[in-house]
C-alpha positions in Angstrom: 8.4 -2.3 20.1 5.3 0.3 18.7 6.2 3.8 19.5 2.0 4.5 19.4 0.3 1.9 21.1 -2.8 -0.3 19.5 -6.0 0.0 20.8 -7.4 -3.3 22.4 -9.7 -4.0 19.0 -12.4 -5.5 22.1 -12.5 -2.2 23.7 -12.0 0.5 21.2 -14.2 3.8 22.0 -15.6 6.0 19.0 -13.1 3.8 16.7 -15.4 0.3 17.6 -17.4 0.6 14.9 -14.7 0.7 12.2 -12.4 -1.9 13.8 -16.1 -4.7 13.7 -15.9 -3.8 9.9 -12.6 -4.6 9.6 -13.1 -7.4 11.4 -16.1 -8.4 9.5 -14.2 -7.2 6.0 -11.0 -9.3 6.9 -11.6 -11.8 9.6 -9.5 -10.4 11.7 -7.9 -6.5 12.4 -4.5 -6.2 11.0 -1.8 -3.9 14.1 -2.0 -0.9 11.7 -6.1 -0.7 11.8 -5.7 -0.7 15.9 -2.8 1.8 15.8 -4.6 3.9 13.5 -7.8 3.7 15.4 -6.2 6.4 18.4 -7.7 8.9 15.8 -11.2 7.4 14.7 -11.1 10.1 11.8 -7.4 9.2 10.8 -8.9 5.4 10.7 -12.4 6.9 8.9 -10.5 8.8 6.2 -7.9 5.9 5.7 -10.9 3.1 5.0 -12.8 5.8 3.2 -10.2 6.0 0.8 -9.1 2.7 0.4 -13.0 1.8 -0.3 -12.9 4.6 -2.6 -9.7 3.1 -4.8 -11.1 -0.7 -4.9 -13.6 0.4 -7.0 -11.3 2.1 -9.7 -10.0 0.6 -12.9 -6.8 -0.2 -12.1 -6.6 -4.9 -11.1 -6.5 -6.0 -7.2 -2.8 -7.0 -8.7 -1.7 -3.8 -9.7 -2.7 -1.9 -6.8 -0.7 -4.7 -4.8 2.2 -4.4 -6.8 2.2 -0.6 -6.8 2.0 -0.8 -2.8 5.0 -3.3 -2.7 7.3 -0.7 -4.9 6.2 2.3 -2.5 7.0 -0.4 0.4 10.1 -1.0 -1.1 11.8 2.5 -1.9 10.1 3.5 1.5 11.9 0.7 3.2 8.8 -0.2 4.7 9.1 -3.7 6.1 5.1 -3.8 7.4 3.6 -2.4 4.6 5.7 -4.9 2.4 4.9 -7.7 4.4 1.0 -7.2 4.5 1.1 -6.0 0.9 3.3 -9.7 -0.3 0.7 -11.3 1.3 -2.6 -9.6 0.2 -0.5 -9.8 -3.6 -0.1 -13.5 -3.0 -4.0 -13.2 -2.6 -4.6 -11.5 -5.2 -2.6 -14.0 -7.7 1.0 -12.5 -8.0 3.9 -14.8 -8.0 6.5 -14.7 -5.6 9.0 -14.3 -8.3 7.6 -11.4 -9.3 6.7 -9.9 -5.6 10.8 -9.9 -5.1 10.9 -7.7 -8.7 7.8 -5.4 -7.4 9.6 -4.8 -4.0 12.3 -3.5 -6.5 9.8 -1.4 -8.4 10.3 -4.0 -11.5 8.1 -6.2 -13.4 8.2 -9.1 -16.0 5.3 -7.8 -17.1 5.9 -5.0 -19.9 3.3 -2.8 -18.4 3.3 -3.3 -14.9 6.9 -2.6 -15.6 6.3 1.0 -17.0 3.9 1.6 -13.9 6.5 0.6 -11.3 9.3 2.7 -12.8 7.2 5.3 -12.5 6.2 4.6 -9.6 9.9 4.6 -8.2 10.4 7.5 -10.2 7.8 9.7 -8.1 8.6 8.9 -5.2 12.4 9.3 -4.9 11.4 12.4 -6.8 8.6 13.3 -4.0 6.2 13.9 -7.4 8.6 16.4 -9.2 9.2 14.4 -12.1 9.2 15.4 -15.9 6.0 15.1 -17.8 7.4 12.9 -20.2 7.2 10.0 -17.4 3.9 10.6 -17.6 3.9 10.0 -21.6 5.3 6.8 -21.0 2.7 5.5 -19.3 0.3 6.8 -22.0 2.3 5.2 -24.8 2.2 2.0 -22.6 -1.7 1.7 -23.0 -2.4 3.5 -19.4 -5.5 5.3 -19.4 -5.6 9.2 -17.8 -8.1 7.7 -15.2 -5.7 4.6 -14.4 -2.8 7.6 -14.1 -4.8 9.4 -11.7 -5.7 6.0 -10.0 -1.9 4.9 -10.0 -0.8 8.7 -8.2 -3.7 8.0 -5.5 -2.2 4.8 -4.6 1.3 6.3 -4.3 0.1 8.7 -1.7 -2.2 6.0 0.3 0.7 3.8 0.6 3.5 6.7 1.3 0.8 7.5 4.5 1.1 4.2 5.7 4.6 3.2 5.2 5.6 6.5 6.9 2.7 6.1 9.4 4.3 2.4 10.4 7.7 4.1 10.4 6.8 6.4 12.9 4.4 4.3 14.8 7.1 1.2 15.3 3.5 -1.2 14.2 4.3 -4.4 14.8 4.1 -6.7 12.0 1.5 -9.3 12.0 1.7 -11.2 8.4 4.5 -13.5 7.3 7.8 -11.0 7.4 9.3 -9.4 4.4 12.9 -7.9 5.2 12.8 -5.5 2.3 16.9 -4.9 2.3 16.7 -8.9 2.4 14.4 -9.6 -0.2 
């Protein structure tokens, strides 16, 4: 049961406009657009900055994968649910979803991101600055680095933002402690 109710995505006040791109973008609008839209600006700023990120350097993939380790340290079963199947999407096996989930990778450098990945977040971003070196040595660029943190904290928002909310989950279900 949602602990913050979704707007009716028919009948949404200020937030109308943003849920009819959504619609338009996606075909349909996922529980955590209508929940979000009780604050048009929370639902603004979200889509702003998600717009602003698909246009970096960093592959559709990696920014899945990098959602689906946050999802997974977070515990977050929405967020890894919608995130499996936009990865799916986007070309990642489901071998390798079940690693991401685990902040792992068969790739060598998607590996390094995850780890770090996990590393900043059970260390709420206090890590040593030689994780960061590692990404470096990995071939990461500065501007991918800064790309990779931005991620981290758009996808901390919303797994703690479906924690709180109770959204119901409305893609094909991913039990993180299962998977």
């Amino acid at each position: 049961m949602q602990n913050i109710g979704r707007l009716d995505t028919n009948n949404a006040g200020q937030a109308q406009p943003l849920i009819d791109a959504v619609q338009k973008q996606m075909g349909t609008v996922p529980h955590i657009f209508a929940t979000m839209a009780n604050s048009p600006a929370v639902l603004e700023g979200y889509l702003a900055f998600n717009g602003a990120l698909a246009s970096g350097t960093l592959s559709t993939a990696v920014k899945e994968q990098i959602a689906l380790a946050v999802a997974g340290q977070n515990e977050c079963d929405y967020c890894a649910s919608a995130h499996t199947y936009l990865a799916q999407h986007a070309g990642v096996s489901k071998s390798e979803i079940r690693q991401n989930l685990e902040a792992k990778s068969l790739d060598p450098k998607t590996s390094v991101i995850l780890s770090y990945v996990k590393e900043v977040v059970s260390k709420k971003g206090l890590i040593d600055p030689l994780s960061t070196d590692s990404l470096r040595e990995a071939g990461v660029s500065d501007a991918e680095i800064v790309e990779i943190i931005a991620h981290i904290g758009m996808n901390i928002f919303t797994n703690y933002f479906n924690h709180i909310a109770g959204t119901e989950i409305d893609f094909p279900v991913v039990n993180v402690k299962a998977a």
